[in-house]
PyMOL Python script that loads the backbone (N, CA, C, O; Angstrom):
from pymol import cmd

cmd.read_pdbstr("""\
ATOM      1  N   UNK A   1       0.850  -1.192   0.000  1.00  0.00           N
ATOM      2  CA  UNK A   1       0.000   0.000   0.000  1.00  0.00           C
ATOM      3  C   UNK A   1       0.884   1.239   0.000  1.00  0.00           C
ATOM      4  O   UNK A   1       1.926   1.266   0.655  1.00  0.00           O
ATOM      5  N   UNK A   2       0.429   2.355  -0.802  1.00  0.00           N
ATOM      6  CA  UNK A   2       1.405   3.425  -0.434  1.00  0.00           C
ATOM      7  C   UNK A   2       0.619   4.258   0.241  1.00  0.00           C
ATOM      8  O   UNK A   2      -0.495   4.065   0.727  1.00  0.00           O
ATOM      9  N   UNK A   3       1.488   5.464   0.225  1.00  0.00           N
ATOM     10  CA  UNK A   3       0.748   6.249   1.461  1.00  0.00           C
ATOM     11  C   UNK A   3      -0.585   7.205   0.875  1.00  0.00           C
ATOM     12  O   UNK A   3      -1.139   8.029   1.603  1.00  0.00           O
ATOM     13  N   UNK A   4      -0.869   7.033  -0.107  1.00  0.00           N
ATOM     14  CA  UNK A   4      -2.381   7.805  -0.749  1.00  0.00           C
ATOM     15  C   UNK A   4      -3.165   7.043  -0.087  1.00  0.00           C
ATOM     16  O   UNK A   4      -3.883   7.568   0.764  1.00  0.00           O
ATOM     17  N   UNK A   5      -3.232   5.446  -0.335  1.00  0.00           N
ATOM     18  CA  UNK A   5      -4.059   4.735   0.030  1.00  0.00           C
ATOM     19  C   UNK A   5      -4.449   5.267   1.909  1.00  0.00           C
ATOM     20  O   UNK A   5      -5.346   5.596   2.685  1.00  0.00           O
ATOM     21  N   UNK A   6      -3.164   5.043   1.784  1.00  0.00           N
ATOM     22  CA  UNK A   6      -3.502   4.906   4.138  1.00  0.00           C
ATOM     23  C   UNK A   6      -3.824   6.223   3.847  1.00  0.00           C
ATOM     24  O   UNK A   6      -4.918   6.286   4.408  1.00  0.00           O
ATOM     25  N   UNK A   7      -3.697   6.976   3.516  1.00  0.00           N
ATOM     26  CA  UNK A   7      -3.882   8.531   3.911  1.00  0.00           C
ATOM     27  C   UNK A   7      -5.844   8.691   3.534  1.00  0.00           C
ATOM     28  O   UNK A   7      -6.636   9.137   4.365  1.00  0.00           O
ATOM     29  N   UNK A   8      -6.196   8.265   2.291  1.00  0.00           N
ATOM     30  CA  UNK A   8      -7.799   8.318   2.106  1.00  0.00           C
ATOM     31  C   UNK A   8      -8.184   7.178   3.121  1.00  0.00           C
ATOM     32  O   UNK A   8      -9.237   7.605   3.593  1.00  0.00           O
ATOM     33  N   UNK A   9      -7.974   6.203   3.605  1.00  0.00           N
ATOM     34  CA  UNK A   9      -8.540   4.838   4.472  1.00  0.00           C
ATOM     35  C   UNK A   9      -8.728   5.994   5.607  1.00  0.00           C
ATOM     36  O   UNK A   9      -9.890   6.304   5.872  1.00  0.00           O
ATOM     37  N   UNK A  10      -7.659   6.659   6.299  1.00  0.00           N
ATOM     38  CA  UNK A  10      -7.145   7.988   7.236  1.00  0.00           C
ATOM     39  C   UNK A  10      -8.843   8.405   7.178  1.00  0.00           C
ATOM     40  O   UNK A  10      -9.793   8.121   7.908  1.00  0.00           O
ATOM     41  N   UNK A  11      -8.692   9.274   5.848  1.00  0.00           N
ATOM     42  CA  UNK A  11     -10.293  10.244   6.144  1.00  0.00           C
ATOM     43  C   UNK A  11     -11.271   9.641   6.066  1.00  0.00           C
ATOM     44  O   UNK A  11     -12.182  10.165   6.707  1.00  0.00           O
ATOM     45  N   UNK A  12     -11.648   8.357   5.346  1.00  0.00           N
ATOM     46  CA  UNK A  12     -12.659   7.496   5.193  1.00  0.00           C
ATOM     47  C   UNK A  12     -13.167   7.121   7.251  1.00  0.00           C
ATOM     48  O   UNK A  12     -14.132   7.029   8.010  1.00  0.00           O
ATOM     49  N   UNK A  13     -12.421   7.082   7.226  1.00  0.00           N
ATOM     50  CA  UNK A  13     -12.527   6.695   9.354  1.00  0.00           C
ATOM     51  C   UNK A  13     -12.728   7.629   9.907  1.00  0.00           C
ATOM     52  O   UNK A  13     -13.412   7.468  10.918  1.00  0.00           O
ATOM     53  N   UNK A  14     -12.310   8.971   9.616  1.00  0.00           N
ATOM     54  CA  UNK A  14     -12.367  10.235  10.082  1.00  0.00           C
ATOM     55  C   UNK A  14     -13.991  10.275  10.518  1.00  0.00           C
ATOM     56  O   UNK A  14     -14.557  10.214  11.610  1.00  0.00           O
ATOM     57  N   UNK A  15     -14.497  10.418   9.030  1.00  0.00           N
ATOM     58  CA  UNK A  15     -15.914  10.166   8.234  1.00  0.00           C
ATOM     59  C   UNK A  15     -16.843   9.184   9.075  1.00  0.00           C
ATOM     60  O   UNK A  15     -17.796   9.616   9.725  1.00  0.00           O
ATOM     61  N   UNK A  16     -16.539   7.969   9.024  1.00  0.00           N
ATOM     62  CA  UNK A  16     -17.328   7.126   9.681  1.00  0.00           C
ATOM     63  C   UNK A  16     -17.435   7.159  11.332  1.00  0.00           C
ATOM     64  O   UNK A  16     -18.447   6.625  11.785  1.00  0.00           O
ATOM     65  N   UNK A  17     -16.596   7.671  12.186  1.00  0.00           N
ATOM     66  CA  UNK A  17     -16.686   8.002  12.845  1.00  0.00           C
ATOM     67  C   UNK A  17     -17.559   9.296  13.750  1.00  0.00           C
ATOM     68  O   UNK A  17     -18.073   9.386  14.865  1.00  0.00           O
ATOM     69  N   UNK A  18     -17.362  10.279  12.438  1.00  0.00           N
ATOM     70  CA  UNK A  18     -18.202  11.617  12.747  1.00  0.00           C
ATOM     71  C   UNK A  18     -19.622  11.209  12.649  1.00  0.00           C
ATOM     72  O   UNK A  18     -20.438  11.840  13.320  1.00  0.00           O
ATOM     73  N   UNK A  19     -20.105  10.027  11.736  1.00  0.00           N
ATOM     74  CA  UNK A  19     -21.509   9.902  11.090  1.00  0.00           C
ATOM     75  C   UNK A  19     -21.911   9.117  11.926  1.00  0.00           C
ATOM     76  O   UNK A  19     -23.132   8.965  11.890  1.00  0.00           O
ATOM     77  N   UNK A  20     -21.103   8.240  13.076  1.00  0.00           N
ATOM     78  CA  UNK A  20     -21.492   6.883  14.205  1.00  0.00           C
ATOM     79  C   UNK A  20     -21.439   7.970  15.167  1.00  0.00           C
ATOM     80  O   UNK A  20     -22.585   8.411  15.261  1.00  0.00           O
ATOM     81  N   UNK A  21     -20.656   8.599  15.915  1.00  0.00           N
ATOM     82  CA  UNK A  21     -21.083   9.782  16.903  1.00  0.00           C
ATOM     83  C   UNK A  21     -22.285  10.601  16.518  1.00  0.00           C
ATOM     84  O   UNK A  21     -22.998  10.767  17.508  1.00  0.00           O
ATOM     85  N   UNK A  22     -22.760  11.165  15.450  1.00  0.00           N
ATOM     86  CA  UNK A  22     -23.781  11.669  15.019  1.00  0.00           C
ATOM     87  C   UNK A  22     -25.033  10.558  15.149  1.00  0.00           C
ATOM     88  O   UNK A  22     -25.926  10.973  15.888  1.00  0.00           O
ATOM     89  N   UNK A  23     -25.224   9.511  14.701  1.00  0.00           N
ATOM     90  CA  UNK A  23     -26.006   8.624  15.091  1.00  0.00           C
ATOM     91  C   UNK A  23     -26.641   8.651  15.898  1.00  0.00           C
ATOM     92  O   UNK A  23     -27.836   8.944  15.873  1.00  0.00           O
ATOM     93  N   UNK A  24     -25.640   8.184  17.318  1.00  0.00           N
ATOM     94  CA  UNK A  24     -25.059   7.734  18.651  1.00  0.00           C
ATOM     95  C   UNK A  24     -25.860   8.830  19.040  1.00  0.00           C
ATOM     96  O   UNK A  24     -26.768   8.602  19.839  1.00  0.00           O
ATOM     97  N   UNK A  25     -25.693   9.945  18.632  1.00  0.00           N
ATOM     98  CA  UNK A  25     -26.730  11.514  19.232  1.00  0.00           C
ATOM     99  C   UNK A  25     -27.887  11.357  19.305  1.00  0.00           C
ATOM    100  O   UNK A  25     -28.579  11.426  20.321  1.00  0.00           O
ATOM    101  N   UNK A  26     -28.255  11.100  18.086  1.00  0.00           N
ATOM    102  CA  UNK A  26     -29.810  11.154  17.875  1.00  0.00           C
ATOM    103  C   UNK A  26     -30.640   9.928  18.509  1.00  0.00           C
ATOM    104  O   UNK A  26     -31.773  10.111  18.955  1.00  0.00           O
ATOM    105  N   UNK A  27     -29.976   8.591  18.525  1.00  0.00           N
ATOM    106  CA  UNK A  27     -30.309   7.151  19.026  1.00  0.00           C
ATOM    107  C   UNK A  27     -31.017   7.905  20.574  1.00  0.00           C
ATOM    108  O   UNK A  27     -32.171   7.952  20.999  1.00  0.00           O
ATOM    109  N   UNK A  28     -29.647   8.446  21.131  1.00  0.00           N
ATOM    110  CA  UNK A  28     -29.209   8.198  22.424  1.00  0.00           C
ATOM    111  C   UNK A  28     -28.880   9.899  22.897  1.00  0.00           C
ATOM    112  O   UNK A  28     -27.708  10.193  23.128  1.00  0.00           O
ATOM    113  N   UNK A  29     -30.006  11.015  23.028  1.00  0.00           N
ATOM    114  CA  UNK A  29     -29.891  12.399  23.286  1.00  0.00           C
ATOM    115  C   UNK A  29     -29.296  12.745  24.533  1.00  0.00           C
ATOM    116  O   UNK A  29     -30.007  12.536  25.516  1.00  0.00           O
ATOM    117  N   UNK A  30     -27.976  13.304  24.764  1.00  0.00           N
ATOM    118  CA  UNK A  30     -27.752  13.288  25.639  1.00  0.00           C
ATOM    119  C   UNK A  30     -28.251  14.723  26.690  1.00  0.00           C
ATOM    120  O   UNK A  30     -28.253  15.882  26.276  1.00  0.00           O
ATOM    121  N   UNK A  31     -28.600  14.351  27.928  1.00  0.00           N
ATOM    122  CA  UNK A  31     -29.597  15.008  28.935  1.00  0.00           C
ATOM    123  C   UNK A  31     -28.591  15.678  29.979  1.00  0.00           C
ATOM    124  O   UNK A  31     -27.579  15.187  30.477  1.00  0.00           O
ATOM    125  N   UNK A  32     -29.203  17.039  30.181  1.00  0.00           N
ATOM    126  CA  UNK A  32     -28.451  17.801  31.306  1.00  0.00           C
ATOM    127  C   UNK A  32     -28.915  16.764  32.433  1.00  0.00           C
ATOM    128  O   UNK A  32     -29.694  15.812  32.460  1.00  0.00           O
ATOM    129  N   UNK A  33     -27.950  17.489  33.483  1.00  0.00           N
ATOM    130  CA  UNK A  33     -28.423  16.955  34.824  1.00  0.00           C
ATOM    131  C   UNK A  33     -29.508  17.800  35.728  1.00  0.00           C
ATOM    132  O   UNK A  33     -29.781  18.989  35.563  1.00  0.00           O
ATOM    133  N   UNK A  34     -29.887  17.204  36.401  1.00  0.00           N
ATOM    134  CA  UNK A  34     -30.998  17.850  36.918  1.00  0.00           C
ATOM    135  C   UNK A  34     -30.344  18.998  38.257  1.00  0.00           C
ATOM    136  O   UNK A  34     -29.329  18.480  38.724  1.00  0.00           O
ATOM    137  N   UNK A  35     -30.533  19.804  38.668  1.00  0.00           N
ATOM    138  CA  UNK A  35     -30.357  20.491  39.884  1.00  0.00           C
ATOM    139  C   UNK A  35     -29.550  19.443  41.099  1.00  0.00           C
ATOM    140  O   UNK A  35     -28.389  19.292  41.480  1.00  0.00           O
ATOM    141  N   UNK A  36     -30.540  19.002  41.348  1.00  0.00           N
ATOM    142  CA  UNK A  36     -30.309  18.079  42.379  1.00  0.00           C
ATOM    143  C   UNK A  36     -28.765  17.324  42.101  1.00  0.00           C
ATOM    144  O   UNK A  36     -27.722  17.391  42.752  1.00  0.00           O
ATOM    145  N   UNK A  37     -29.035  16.747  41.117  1.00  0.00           N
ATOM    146  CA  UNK A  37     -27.940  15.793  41.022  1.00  0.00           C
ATOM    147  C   UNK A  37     -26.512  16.847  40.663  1.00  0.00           C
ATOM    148  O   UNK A  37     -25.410  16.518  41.102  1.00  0.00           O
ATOM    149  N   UNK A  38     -26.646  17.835  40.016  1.00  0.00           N
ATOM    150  CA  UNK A  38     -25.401  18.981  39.809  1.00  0.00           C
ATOM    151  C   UNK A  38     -24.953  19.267  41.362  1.00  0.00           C
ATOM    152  O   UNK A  38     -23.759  19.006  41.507  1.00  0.00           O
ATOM    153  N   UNK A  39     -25.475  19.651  42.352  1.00  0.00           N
ATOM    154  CA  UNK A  39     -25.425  19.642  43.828  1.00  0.00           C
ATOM    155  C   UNK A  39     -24.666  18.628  44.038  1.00  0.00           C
ATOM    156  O   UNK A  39     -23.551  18.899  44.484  1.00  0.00           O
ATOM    157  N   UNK A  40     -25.017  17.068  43.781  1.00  0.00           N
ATOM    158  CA  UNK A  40     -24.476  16.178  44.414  1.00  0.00           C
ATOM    159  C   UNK A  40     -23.454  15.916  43.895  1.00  0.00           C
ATOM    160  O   UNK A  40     -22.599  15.659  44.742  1.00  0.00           O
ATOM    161  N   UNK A  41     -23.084  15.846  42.840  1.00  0.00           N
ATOM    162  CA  UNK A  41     -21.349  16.355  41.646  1.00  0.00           C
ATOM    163  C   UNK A  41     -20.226  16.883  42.409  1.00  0.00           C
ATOM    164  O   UNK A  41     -19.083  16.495  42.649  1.00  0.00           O
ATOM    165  N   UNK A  42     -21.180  18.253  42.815  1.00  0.00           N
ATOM    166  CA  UNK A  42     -20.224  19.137  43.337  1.00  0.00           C
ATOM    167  C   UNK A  42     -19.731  19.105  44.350  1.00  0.00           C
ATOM    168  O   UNK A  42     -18.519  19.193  44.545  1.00  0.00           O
ATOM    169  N   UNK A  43     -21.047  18.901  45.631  1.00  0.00           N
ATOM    170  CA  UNK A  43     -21.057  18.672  47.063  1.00  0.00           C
ATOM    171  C   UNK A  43     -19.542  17.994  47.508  1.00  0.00           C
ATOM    172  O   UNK A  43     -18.999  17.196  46.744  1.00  0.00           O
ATOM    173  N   UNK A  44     -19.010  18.321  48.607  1.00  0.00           N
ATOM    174  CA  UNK A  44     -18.049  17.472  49.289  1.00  0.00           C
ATOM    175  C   UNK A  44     -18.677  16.433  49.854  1.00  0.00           C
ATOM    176  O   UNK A  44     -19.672  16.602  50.558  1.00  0.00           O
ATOM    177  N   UNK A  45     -18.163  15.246  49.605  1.00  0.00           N
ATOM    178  CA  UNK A  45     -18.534  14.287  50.462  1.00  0.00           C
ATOM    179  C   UNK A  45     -18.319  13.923  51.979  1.00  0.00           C
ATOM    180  O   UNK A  45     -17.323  14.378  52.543  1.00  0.00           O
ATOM    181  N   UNK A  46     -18.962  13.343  52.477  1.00  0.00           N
ATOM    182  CA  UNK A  46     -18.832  13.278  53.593  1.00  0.00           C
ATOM    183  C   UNK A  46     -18.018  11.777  54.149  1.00  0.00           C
ATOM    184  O   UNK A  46     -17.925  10.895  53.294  1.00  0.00           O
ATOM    185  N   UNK A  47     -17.461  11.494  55.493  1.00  0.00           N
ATOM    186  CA  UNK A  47     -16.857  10.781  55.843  1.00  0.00           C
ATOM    187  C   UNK A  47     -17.503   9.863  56.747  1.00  0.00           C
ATOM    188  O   UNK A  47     -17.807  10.425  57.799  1.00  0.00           O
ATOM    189  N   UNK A  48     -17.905   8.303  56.688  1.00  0.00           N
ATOM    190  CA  UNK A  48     -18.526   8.260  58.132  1.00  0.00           C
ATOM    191  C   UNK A  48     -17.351   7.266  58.804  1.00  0.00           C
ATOM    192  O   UNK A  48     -16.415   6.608  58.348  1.00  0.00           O
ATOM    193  N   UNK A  49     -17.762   7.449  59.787  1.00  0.00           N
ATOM    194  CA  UNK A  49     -16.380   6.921  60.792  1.00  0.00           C
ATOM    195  C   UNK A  49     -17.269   5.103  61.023  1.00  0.00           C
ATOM    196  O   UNK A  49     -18.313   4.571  60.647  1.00  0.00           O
ATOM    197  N   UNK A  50     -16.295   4.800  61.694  1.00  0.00           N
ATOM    198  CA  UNK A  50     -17.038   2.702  61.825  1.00  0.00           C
ATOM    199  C   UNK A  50     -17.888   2.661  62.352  1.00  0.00           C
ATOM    200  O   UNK A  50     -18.655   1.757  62.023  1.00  0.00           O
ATOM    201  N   UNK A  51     -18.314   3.564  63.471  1.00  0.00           N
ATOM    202  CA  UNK A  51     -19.027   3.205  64.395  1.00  0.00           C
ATOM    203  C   UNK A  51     -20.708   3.772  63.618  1.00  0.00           C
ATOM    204  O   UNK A  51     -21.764   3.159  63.780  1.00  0.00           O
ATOM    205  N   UNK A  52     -20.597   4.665  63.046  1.00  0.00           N
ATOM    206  CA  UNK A  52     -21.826   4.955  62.180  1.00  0.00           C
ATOM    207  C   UNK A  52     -21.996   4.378  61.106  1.00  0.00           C
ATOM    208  O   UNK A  52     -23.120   4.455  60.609  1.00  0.00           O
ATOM    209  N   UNK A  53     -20.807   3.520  60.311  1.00  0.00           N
ATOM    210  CA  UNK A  53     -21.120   2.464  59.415  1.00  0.00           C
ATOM    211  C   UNK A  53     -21.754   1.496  59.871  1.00  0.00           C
ATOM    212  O   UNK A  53     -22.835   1.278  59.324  1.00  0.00           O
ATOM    213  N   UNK A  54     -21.230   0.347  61.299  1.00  0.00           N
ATOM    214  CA  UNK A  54     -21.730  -0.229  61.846  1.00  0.00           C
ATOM    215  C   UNK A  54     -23.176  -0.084  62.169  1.00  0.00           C
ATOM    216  O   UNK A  54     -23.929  -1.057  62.152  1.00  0.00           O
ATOM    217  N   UNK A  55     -23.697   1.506  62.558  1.00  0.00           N
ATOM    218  CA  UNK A  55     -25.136   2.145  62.770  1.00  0.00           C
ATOM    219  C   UNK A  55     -26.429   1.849  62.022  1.00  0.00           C
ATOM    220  O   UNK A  55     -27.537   1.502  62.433  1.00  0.00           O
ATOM    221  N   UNK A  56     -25.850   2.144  60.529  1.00  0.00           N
ATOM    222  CA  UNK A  56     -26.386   1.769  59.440  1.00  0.00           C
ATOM    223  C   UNK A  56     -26.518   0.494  58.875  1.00  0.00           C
ATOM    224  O   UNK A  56     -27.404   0.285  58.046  1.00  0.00           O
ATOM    225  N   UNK A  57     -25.603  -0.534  59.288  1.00  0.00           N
ATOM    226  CA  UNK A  57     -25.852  -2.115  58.960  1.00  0.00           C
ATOM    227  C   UNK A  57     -26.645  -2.275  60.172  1.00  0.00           C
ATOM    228  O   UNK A  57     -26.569  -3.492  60.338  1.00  0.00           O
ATOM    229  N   UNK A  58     -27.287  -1.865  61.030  1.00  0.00           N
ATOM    230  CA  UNK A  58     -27.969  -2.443  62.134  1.00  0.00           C
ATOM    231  C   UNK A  58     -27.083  -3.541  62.774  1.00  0.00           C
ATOM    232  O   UNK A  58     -27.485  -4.663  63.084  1.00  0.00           O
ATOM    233  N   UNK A  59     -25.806  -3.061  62.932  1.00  0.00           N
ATOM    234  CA  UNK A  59     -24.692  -3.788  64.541  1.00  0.00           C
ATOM    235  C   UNK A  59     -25.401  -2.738  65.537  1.00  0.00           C
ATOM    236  O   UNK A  59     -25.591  -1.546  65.292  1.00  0.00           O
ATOM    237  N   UNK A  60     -25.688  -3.306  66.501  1.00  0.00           N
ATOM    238  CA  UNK A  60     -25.949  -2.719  67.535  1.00  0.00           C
ATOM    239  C   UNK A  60     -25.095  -2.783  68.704  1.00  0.00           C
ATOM    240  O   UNK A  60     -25.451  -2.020  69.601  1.00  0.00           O
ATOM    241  N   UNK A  61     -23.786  -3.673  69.008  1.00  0.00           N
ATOM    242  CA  UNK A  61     -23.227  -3.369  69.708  1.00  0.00           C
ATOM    243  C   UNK A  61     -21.524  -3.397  69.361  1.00  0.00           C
ATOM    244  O   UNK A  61     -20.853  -4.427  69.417  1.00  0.00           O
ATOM    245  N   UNK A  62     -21.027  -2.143  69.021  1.00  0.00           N
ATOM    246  CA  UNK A  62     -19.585  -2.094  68.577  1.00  0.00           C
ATOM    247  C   UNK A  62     -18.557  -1.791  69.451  1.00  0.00           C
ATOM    248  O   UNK A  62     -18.566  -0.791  70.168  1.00  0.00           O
ATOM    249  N   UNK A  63     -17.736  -2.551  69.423  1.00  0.00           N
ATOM    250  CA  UNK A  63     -16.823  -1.682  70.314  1.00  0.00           C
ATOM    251  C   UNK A  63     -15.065  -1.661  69.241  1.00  0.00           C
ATOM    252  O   UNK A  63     -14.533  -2.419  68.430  1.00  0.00           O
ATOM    253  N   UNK A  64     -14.774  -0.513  69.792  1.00  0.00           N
ATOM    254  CA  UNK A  64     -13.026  -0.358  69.220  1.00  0.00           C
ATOM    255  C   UNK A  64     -12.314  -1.607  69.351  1.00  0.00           C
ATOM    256  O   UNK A  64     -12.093  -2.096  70.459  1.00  0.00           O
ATOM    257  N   UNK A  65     -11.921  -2.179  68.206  1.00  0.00           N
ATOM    258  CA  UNK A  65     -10.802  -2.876  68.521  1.00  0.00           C
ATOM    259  C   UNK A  65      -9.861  -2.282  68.378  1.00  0.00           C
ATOM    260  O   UNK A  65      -9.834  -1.208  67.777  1.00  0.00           O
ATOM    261  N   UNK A  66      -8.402  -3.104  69.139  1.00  0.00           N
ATOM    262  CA  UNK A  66      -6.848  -2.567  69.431  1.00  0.00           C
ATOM    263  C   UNK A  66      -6.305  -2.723  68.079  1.00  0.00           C
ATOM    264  O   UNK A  66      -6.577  -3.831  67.616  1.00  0.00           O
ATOM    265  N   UNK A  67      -5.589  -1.931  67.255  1.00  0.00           N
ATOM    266  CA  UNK A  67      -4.824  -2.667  66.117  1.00  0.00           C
ATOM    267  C   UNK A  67      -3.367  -3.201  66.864  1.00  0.00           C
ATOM    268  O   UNK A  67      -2.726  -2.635  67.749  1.00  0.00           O
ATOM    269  N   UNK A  68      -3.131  -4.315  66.273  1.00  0.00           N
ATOM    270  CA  UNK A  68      -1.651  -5.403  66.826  1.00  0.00           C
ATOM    271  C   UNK A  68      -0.783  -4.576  66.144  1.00  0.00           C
ATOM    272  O   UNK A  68      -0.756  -4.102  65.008  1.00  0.00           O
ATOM    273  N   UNK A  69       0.070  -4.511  67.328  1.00  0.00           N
ATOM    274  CA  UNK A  69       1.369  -3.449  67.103  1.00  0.00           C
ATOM    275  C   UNK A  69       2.554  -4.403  66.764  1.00  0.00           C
ATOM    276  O   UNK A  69       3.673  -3.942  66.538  1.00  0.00           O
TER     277      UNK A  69
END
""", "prot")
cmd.dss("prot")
cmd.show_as("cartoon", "prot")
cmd.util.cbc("prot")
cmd.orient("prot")
């Protein structure tokens, strides 16, 4: 092959690509986010420590273990 060939194969893909993303648009419209969820994007997250993880699985009785030194 010389390089005309790879070079049109080059834009031929260029092409098919622009016309499968264009597709891909119309198939599949892509949607802002709602308020709410832009908030939650942004928001810092929060940290929960074990004993309120534990809270939330319904352990009801936790205690600290020692880590082995």
């Amino acid at each position: 092959m010389n390089v005309e060939v790879l070079k049109d194969i080059r834009e031929e893909l260029k092409e098919l690509r622009l016309l499968y993303k264009e597709l891909i648009e119309k198939l599949i419209p892509v949607e802002e986010p709602t308020q709410e969820e832009k908030e939650a994007i942004e928001e810092k997250d929060q940290i929960a420590n074990e004993k309120e993880l534990m809270k939330a699985l319904g352990k009801t009785n936790v205690s600290k273990q020692q880590s082995p030194n």
